[in-house]
Residue, then its C-alpha position, 0 to 999 in steps of 0.5 A: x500500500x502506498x502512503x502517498x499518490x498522485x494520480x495524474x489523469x493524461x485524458x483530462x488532460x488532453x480534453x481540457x487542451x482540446x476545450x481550450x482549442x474550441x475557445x481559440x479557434x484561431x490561435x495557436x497554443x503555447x502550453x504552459x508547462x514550467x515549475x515541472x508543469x504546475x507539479x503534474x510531470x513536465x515530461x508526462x505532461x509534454x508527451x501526453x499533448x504535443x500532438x495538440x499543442x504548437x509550442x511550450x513556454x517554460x521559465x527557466x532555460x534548464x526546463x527547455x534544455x530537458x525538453x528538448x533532450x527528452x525529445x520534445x520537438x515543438x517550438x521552447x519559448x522562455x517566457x523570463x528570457x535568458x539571465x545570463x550571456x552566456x545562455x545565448x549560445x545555447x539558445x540559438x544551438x538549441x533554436x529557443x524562443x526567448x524573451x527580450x524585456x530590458x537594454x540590457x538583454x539587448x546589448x548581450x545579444x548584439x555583442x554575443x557571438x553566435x552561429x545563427x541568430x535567436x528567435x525573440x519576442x519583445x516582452x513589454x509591460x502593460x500592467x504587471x510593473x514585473x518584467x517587460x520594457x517600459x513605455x520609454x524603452x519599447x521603441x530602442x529595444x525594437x529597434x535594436x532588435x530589428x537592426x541585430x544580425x543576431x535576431x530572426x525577423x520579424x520580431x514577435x511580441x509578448x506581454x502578461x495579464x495582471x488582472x485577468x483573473x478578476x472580472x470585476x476589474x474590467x477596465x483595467x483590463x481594457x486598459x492593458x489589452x488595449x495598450x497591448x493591441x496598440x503597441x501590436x501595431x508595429x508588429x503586424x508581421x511577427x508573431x502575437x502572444x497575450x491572453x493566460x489561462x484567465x484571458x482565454x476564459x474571460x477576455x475575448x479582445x485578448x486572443x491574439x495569434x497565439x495564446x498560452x493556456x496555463x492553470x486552466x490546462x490542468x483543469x483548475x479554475x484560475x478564478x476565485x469561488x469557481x471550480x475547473x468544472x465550471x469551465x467544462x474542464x476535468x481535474x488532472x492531478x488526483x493526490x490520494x493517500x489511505x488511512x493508516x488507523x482508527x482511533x475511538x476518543x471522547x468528547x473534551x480530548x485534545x487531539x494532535x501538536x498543540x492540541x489544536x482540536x478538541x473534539x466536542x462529541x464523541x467521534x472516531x479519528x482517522x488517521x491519514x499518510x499524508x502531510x506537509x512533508x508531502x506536499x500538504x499544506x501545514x496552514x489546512x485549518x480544522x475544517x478542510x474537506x477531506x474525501x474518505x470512502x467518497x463523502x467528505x469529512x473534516x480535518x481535525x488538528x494541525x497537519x503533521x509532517x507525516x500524518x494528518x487527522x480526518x474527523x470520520x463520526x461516531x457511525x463511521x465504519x471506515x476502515x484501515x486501508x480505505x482510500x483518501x482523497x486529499x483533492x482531485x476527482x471528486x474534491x476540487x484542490x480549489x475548495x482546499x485552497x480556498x480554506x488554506x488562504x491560497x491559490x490551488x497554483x501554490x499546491x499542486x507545485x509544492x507536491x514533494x519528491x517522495x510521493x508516488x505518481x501514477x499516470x492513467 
């Protein structure tokens, strides 16, 4: 019996890229698949959908250098671009998309000695003040760019939706896809990315030649107080454990490190093989839905390294070795989020080395 699992369903996920196709009929899809493809595999995830996709986005040049290493053969795109010169060489070899966001990335191509040139996409700020060339850079840094024997033609451009996620702020949204469009004039010859997973969902005006489906791939909703379902989207990640005993305790005990929980009836206490060295988050308060023998309970007391405790009645005729489903099928990891004060993005990452993955 395994303590922890988590069970990656490659179906669902070739049904959520094949949703978010019938969304963006005229785009092509750049899969998000950075931080090891949100936690779900970066290699099952990459060879499960690269008949479906156009290309895959990472963040970090080693994630694309195993892609390709892996036989992956779709375009690599750097959404951070490159953080050092000495990655260029390495970038054209292995003929990367990268990002090009400030002067100073600017200068290390024009003076890199390269065999052939880069392919770049000029990523500008219209909103997120995180990476991109500011209102005063955009014409230098094109210009630059388009004068650089070092740098394919025609130049793309790249940008990020701050607050995609939050309908209520639509005009603000105007704002940035609007700046993006207008920027995108001087661009008409390259190649245009701007709507996330947000964007593809919510913002129409936003569907530009290319779009890069993050979150919603993996069947998580990107939008608070909604769930993947809500999208037509199925959960891909499952993390399942099993209880490892059951334990009858009176009403008044104190249960757990610090006696967090003190049980105001008479209960039964399952004990389940999963906690914060796995994966699961430490802030889960009393309360967090659980799914045992498929109906939900609660957790009781503070999650252990190892362990956590799951309030399962005084009726119930649970058993040691019964199935437990921390989210996934049937518990969507945004409900769990939401109790946690976090983002579903945060947990599927934080799954750790030591837990099982089974792909079905």
């Amino acid at each position: 019996m395994r303590a922890v699992t988590a069970i990656i369903n490659t179906k669902a996920l070739v049904h959520n890229v094949q949703k978010i196709k019938s969304l963006v009929p005229n785009s092509k899809i750049v899969a998000v698949v950075k931080a090891n493809a949100y936690g779900h595999g970066l290699f099952t995830v990459a060879h499960a959908i690269v008949d479906h996709v156009d290309a895959f986005a990472v963040a970090r040049i080693d994630e694309a250098l195993a892609l390709h290493k892996e036989g992956i053969n779709k375009p690599i795109v750097l959404l951070e671009g490159f953080f050092d010169k000495d990655d260029l060489p390495l970038i054209a070899e292995n003929d990367l998309y990268t990002a090009v966001h400030d002067i100073e990335q600017v200068e290390s191509i024009e003076k890199a000695n390269l065999k052939k040139p880069i392919k770049c996409w000029m990523k500008i700020d219209i909103g997120m003040h995180r990476l991109g060339a500011s209102p005063d850079d955009i014409k230098e840094i094109k210009e630059r760019l388009i004068a650089c024997k070092n740098v394919v033609k025609p130049l793309g451009l790249i940008s990020h939706l701050s607050v995609a996620d939050t309908p209520s702020e639509s005009k603000y949204n105007e704002e940035q896809i609007n700046y993006f469009l207008d920027v995108a004039e001087d661009f008409k010859d390259g190649d245009l990315c701007l709507a996330n997973s947000a964007g593809i969902l919510e913002w129409p005006k936003s569907h530009t030649a290319w779009v890069r489906p993050g979150i919603i791939m993996y069947g998580i909703s990107p939008f608070e107080n909604k769930v993947a379902s809500d999208h037509g989207l199925k959960p891909v990640m499952t993390l399942q454990s099993s209880l490892i005993a059951i334990r009858k305790i009176k009403k008044g005990d104190r249960v757990g490190y610090g006696a967090a929980w003190t049980a105001p009836y008479d209960t039964i206490l399952g004990i389940v093989a999963t906690g914060y060295g796995d994966g699961y988050p430490r802030t889960a308060p009393n309360g967090t839905p659980v799914l045992v023998n498929d109906r939900i309970v609660t957790t009781a007391g503070h999650v252990c390294m190892d362990m956590l405790f799951v309030d399962l009645g005084i009726d119930s005729k649970d058993k040691v070795g019964d199935k437990v489903i921390l989210w996934g099928e049937g518990l969507p990891v945004e409900h769990l989020a939401k109790r946690c004060g976090t983002i579903p993005y945060e947990l599927v990452c934080h799954i750790m080395p030591r837990v099982d993955v089974e792909c079905i």
